[in-house]
C-alpha beads as a LAMMPS data file, in Angstrom:
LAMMPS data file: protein, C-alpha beads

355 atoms
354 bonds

1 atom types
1 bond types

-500.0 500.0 xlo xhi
-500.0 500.0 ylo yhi
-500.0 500.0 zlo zhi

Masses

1 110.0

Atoms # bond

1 1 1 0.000 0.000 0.000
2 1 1 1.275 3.556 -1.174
3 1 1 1.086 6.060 1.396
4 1 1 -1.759 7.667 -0.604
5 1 1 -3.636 4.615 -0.627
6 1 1 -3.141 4.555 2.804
7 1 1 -4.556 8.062 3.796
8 1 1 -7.914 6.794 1.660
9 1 1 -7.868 3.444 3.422
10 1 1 -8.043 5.456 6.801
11 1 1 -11.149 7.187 5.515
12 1 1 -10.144 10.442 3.871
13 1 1 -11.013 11.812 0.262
14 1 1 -8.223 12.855 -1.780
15 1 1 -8.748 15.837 -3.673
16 1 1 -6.026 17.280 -5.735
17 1 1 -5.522 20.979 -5.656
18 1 1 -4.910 21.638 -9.331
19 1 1 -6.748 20.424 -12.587
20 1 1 -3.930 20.033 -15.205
21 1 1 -5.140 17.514 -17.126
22 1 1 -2.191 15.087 -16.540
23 1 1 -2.053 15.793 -12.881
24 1 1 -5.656 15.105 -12.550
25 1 1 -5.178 11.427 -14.608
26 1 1 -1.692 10.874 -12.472
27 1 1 -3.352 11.500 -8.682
28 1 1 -6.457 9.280 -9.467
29 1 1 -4.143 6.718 -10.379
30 1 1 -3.074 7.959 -6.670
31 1 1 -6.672 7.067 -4.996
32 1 1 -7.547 10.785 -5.675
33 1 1 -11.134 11.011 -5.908
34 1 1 -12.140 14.914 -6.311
35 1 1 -10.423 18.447 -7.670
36 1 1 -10.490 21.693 -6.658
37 1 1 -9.418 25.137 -9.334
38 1 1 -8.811 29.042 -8.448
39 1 1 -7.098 31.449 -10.782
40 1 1 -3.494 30.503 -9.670
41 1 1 -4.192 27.184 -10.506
42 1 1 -5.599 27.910 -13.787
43 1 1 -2.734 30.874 -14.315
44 1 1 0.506 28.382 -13.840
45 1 1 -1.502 25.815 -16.264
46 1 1 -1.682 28.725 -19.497
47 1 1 1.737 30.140 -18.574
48 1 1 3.442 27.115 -21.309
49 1 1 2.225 26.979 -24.387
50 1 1 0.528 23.967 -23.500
51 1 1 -2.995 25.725 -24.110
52 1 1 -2.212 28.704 -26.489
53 1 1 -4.292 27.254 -28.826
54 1 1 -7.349 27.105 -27.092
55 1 1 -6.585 30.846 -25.776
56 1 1 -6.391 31.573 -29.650
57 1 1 -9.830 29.788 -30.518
58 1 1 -11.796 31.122 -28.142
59 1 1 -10.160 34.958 -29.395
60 1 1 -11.281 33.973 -32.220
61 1 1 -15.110 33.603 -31.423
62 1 1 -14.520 37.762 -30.019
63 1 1 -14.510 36.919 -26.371
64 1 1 -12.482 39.460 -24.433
65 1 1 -10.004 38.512 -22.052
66 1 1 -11.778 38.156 -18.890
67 1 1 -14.113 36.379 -21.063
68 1 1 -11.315 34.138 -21.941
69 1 1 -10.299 33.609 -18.519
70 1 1 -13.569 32.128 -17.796
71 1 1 -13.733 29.710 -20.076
72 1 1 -10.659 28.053 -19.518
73 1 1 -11.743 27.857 -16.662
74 1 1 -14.783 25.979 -17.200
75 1 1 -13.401 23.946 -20.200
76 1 1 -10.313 22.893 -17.657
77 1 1 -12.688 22.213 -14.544
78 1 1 -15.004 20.353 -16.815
79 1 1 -12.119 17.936 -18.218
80 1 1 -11.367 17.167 -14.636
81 1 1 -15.189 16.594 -13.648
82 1 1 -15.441 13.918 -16.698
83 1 1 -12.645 12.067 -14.921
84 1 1 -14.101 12.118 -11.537
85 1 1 -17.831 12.049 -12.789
86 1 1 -17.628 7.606 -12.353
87 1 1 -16.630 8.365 -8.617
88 1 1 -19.871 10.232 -8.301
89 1 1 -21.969 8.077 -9.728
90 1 1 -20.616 5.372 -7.437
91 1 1 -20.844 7.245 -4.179
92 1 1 -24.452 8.600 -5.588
93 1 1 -22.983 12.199 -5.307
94 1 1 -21.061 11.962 -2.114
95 1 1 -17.841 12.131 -3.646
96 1 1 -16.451 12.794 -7.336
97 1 1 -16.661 16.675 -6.735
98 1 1 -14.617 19.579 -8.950
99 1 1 -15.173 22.911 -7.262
100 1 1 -15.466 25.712 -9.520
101 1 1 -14.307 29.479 -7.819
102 1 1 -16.591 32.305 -8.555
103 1 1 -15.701 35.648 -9.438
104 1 1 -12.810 36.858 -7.063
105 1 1 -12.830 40.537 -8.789
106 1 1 -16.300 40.470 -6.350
107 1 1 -14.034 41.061 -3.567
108 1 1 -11.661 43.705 -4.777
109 1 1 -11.011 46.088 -2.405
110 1 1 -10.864 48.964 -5.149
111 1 1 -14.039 48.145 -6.326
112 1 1 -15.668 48.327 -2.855
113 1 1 -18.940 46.619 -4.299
114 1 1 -21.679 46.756 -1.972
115 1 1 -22.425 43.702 0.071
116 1 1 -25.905 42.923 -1.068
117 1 1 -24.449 43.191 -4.573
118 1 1 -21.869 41.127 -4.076
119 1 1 -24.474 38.900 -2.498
120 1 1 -26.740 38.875 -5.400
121 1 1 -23.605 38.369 -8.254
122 1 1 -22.705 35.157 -6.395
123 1 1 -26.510 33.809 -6.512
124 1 1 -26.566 34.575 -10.207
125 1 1 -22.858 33.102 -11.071
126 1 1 -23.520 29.969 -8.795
127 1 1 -26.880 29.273 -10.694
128 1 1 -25.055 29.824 -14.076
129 1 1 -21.712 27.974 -13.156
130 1 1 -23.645 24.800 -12.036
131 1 1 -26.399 24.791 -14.362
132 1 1 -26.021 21.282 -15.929
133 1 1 -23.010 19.998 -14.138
134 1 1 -23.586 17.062 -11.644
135 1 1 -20.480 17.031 -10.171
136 1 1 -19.328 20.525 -10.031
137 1 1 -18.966 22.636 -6.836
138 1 1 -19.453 25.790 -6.333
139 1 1 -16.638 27.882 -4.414
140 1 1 -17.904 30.521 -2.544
141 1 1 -15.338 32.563 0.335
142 1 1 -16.601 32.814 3.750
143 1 1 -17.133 37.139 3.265
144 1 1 -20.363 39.222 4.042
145 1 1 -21.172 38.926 0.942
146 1 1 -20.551 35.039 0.182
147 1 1 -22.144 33.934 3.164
148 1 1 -25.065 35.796 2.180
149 1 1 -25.522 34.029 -0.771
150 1 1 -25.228 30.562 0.694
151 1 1 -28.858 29.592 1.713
152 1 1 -30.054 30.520 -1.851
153 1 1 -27.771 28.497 -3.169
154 1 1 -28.269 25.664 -1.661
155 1 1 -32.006 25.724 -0.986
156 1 1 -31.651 25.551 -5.341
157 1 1 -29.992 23.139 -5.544
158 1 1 -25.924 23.727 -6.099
159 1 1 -23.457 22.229 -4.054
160 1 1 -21.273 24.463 -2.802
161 1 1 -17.481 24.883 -1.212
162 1 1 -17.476 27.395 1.169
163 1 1 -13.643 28.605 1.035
164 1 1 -11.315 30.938 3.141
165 1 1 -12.508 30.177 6.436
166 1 1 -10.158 30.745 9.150
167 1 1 -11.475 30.818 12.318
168 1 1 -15.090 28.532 14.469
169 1 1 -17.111 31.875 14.003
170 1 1 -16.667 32.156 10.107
171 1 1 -17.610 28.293 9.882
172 1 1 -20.400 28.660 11.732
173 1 1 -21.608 31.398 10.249
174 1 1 -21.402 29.806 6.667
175 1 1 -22.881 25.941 8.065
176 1 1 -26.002 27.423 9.329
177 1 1 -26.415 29.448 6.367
178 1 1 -26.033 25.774 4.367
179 1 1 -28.285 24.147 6.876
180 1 1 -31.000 26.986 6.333
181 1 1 -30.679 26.361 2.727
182 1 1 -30.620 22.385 2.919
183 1 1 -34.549 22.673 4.868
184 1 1 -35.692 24.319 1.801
185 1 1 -34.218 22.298 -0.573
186 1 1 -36.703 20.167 -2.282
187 1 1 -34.883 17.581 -2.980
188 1 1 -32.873 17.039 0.511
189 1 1 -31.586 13.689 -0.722
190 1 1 -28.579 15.812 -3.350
191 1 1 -27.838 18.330 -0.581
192 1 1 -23.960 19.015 -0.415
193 1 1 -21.420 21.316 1.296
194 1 1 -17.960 21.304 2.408
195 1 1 -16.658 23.962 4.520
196 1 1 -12.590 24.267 3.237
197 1 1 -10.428 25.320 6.389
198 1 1 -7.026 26.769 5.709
199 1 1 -4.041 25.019 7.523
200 1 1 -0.625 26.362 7.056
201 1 1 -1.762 30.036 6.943
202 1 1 -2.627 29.704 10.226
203 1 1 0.717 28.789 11.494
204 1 1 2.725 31.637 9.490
205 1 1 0.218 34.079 11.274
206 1 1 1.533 32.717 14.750
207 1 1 4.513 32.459 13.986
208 1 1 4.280 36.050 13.127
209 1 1 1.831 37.402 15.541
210 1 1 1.894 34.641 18.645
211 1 1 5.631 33.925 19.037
212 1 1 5.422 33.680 23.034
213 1 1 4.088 30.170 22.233
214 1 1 5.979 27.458 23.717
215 1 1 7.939 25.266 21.341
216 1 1 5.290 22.422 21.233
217 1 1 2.392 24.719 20.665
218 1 1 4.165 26.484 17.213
219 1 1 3.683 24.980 14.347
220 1 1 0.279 22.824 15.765
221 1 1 -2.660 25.853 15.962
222 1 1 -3.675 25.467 12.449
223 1 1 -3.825 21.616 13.337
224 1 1 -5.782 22.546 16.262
225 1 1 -8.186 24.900 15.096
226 1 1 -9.545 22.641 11.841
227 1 1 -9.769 19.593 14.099
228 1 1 -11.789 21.629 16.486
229 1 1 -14.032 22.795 13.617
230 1 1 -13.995 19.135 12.613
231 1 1 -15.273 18.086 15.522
232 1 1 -18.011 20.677 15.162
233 1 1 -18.966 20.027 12.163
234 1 1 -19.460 16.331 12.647
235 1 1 -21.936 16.499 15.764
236 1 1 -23.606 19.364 14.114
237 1 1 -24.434 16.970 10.747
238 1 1 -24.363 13.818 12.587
239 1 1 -28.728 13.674 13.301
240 1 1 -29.458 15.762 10.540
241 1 1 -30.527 13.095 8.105
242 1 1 -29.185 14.394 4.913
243 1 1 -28.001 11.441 2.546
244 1 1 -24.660 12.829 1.416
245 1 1 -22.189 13.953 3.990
246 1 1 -21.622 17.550 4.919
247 1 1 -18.034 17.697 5.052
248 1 1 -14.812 19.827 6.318
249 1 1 -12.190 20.121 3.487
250 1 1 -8.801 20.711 4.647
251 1 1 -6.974 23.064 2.663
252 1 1 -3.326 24.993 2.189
253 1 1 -2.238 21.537 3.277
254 1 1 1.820 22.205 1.697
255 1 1 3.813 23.361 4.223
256 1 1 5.938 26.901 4.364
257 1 1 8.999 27.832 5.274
258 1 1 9.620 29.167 8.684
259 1 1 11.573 31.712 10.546
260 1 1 14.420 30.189 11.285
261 1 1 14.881 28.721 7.667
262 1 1 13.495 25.090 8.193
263 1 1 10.448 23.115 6.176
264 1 1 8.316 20.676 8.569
265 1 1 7.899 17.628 6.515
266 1 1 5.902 17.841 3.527
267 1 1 3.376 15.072 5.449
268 1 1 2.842 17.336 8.559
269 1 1 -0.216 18.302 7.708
270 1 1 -1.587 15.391 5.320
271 1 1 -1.003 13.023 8.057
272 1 1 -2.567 15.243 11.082
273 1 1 -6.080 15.283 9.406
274 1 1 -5.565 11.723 8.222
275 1 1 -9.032 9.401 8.619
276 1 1 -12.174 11.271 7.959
277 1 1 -13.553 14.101 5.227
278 1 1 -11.146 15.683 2.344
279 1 1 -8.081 17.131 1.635
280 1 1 -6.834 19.355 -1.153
281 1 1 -3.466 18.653 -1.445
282 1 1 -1.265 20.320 -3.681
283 1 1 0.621 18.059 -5.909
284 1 1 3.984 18.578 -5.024
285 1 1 2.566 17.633 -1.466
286 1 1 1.315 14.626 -2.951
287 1 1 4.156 13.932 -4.704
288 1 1 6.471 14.105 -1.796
289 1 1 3.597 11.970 0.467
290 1 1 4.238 9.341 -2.165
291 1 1 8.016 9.436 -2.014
292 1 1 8.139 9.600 1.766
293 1 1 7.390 5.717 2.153
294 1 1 5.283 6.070 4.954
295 1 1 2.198 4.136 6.222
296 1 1 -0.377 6.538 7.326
297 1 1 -2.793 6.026 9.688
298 1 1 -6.416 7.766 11.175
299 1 1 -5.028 10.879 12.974
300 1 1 -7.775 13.356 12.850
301 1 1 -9.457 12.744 16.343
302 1 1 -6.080 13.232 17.772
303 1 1 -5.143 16.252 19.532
304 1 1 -1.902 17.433 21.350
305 1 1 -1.574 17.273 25.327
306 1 1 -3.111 19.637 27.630
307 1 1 -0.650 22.033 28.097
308 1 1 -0.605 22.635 24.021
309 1 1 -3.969 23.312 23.913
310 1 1 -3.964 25.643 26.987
311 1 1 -0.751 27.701 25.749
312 1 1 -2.881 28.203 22.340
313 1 1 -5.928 29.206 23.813
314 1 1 -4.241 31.114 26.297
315 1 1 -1.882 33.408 23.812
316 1 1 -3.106 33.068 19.781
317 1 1 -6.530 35.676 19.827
318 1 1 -8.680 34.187 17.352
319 1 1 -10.425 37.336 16.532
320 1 1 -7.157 39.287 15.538
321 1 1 -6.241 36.189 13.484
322 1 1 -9.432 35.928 11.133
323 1 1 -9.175 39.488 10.635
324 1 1 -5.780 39.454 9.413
325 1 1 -6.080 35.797 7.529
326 1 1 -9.179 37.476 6.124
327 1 1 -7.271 40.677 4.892
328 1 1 -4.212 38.652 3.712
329 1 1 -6.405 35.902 2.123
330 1 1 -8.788 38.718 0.341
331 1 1 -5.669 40.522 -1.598
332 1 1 -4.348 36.727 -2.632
333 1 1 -8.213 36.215 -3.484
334 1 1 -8.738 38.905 -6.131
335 1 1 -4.732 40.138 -7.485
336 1 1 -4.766 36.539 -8.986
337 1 1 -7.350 36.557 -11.359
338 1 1 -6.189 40.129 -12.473
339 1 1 -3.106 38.017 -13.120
340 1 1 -4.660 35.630 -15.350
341 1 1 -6.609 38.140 -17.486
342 1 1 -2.976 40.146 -17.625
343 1 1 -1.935 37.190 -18.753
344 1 1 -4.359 36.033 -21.090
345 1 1 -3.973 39.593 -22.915
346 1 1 -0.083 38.663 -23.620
347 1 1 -0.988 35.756 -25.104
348 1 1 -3.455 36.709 -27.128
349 1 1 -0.918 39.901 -28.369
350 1 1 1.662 37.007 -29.082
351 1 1 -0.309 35.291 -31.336
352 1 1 -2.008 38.591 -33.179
353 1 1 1.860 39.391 -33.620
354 1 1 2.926 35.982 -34.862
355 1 1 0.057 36.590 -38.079

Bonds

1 1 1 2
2 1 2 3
3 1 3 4
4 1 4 5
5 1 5 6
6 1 6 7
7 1 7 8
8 1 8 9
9 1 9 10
10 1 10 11
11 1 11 12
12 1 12 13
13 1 13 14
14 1 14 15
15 1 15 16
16 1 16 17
17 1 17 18
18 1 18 19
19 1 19 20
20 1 20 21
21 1 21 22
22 1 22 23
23 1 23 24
24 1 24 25
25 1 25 26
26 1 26 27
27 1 27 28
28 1 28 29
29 1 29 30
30 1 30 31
31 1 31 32
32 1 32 33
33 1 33 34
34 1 34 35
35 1 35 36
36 1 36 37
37 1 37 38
38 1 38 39
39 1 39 40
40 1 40 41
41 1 41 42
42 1 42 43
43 1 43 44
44 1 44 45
45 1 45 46
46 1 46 47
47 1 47 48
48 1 48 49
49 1 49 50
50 1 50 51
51 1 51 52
52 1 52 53
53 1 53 54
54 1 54 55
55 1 55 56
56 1 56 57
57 1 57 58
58 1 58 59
59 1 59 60
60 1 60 61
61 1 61 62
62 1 62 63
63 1 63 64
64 1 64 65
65 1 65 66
66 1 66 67
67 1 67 68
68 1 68 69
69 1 69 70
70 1 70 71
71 1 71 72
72 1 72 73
73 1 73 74
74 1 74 75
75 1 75 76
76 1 76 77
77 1 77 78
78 1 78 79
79 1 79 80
80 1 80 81
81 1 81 82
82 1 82 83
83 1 83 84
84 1 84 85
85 1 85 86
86 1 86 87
87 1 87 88
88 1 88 89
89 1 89 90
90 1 90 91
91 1 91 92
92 1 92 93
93 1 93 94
94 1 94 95
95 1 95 96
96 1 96 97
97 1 97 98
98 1 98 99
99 1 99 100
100 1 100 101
101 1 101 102
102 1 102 103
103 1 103 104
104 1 104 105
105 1 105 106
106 1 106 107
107 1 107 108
108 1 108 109
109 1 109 110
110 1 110 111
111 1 111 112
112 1 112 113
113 1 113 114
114 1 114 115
115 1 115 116
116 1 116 117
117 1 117 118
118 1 118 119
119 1 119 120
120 1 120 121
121 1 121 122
122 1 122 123
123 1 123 124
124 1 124 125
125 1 125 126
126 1 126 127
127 1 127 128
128 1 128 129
129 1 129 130
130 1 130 131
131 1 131 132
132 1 132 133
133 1 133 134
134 1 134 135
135 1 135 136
136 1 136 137
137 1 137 138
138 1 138 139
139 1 139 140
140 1 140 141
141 1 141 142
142 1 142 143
143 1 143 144
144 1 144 145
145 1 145 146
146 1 146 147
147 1 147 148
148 1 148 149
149 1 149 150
150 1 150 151
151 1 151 152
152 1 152 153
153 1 153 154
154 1 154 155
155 1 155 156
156 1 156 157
157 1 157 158
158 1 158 159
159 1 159 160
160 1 160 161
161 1 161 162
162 1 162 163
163 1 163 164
164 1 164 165
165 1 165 166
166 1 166 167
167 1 167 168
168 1 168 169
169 1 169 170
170 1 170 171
171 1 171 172
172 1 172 173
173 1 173 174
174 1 174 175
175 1 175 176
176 1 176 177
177 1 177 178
178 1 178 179
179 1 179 180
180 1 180 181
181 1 181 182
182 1 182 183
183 1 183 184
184 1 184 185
185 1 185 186
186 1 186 187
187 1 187 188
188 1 188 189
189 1 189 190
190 1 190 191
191 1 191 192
192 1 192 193
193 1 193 194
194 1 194 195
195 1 195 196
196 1 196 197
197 1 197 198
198 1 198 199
199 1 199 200
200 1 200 201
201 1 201 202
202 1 202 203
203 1 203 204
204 1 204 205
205 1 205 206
206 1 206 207
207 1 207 208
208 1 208 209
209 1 209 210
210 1 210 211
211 1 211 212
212 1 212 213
213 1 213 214
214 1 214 215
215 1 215 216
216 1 216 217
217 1 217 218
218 1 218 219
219 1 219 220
220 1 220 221
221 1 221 222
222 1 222 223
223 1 223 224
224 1 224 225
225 1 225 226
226 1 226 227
227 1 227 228
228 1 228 229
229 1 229 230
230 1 230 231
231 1 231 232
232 1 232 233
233 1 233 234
234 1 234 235
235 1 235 236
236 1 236 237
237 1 237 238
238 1 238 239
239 1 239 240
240 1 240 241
241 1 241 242
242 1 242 243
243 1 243 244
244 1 244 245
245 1 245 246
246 1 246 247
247 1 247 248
248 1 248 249
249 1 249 250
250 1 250 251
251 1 251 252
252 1 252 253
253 1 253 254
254 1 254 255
255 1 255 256
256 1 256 257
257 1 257 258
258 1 258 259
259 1 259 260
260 1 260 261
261 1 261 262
262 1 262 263
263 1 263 264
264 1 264 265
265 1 265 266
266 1 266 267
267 1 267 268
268 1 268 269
269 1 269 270
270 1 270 271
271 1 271 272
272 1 272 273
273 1 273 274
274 1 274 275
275 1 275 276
276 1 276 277
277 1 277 278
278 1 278 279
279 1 279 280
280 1 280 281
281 1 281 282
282 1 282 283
283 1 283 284
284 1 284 285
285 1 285 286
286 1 286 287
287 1 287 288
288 1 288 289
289 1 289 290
290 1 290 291
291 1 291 292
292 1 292 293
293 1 293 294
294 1 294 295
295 1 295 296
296 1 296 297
297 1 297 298
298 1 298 299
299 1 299 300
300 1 300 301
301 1 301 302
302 1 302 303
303 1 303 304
304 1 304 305
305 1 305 306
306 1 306 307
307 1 307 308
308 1 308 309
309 1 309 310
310 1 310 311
311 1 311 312
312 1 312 313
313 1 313 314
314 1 314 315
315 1 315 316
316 1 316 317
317 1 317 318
318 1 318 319
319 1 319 320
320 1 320 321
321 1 321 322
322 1 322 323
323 1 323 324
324 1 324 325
325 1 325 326
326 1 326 327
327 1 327 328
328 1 328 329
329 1 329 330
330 1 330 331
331 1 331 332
332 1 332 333
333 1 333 334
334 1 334 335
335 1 335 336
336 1 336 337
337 1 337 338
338 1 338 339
339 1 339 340
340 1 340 341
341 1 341 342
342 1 342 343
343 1 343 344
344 1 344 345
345 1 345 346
346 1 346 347
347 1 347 348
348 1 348 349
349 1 349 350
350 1 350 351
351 1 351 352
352 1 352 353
353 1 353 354
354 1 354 355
């Protein structure tokens, strides 16, 4: 057994953080089961040539460059979603997913969109963006005005990936917006959300902004906090009755660099949350997971001793750290999909200069 194939055998869903066609056939070859895009995923993919010539068809139907950006997007989410499509059909829906990100240029600061409108752009993009896909997702961040667009989404129908949560009080703001949704559903039986909590993010903040933190404690909140919210999630869901599971995903799963220079292991975090829900992993992460030779076994109802937990409730302030996750995560939200329009206008003045 691979260790891949042993993280799935210890109850976990593999989803790989990137749809390049290749990397999507290699990792379900893997025991990946799902996907997951966002526009610096879909950026590094048209950087090579590899897909100038799609960029150049679709210029040549008049679409713009946002317009451009889009559907690569959907033609390169959809490609995944036909690979992972016999995974939902055997699950009935529970698994097979490929989560599609909605506009980030919603959340630009400089456009300073109201939140109602924001609200209402996200109902009209989730309805258009899932509109005849079974087994796409809808990403939607964990803002004002994402979580107000939740319960409509759901009570019509489209599964959706809530995305940049940080902190208990986002999550629970976004779950009972789902849950409100899911009792007006009509058909409760294809209900489906996943609440993605960001990992590593959460231990550059401390290491930045909680440094008093004894040596046991560093490097083990953003372990902490999503296996708290786990936990949370799974008695909240756990009488509810709903036929597919309601799920955590657990996201920015690659580790970072620290302070003093070092890497933890590439597994760190794969192997904490090892044994129930879903992971995005990266595929360098994956990669390295693979290489590592090791066994891995059901971790994720595991939590440090005592005095860990007490030093990290004690000294990180949860409030100040969704705040600045939030602010942080917002700028890396929308300056990548400027990117990838940027980008899509050089190509397309490369090839008008080529004729």
């Amino acid at each position: 057994m691979t260790p891949l194939q042993s993280i799935v055998s210890a109850g976990t869903k593999l989803w790989l953080d990137s749809v390049d066609p290749e990397l999507i056939v290699k990792n379900r070859a893997f025991g990946a089961t799902g996907a997951t895009s966002n526009p610096i995923i879909i950026s590094d993919l048209l950087k090579p040539a590899r897909f100038d010539a799609d960029i150049a068809a679709f210029a040549a139907q008049g679409l713009d460059d946002e317009a451009i950006a889009w559907a690569m997007t959907d033609k390169l989410v959809k490609n995944a979603q036909d690979v992972f499509k016999p995974v939902w059909d055997e699950t009935k829906g529970d698994d097979g997913w490929v989560s599609f990100e909605l506009d980030p240029l919603l959340e630009d600061t400089a456009k300073n969109l109201p939140t109602l409108e924001r609200t209402m752009k996200y109902i009209n993009l989730g309805w258009y963006y899932s509109n005849g896909h079974a087994n796409r997702m809808i990403k939607v961040p964990a803002t004002p005005g994402g979580l107000g667009a939740l319960e409509e989404l759901v009570a019509h129908g489209v599964a959706v990936n809530v995305t940049l949560i940080f902190s208990e009080s986002q999550y629970r703001a976004a779950r009972d917006a789902c849950y409100r949704g899911a009792l007006r559903a009509k058909d409760k039986s294809a209900v489906k959300t996943v609440y993605s909590i960001f990992v590593s993010r959460v231990d550059v903040y401390t290491e930045q902004h909680a440094s008093s933190l004894i040596p046991e404690a560093q490097g083990q909140v953003g372990i902490v906090n999503a296996k708290r919210i786990w936990k949370l999630n799974k008695d909240f869901w756990a009488d509810k009755g709903f036929a597919r599971k309601q799920e955590m995903i657990f996201a920015s799963t690659g580790t970072k660099k620290m302070k003093d220079g070092s890497t933890p292991p590439a597994w760190t975090y794969v192997e904490a949350f090892a044994g129930s829900d879903i992971e995005t992993n990266p595929p360098a992460t994956n990669d390295a997971v693979q290489a590592s030779g090791r066994t891995i076994s059901k971790n994720i109802d595991k939590l440090p001793p005592a005095n860990v937990l007490a030093d990290i409730d004690a000294k990180v302030n949860m409030g100040h750290l969704e705040d600045t996750l939030m602010r942080e995560g917002l700028a890396k939200f929308a300056d990548p999909h400027k990117a990838l329009i940027k980008l899509i206008g050089e190509k397309r003045a490369a090839v008008a200069g080529k004729k």
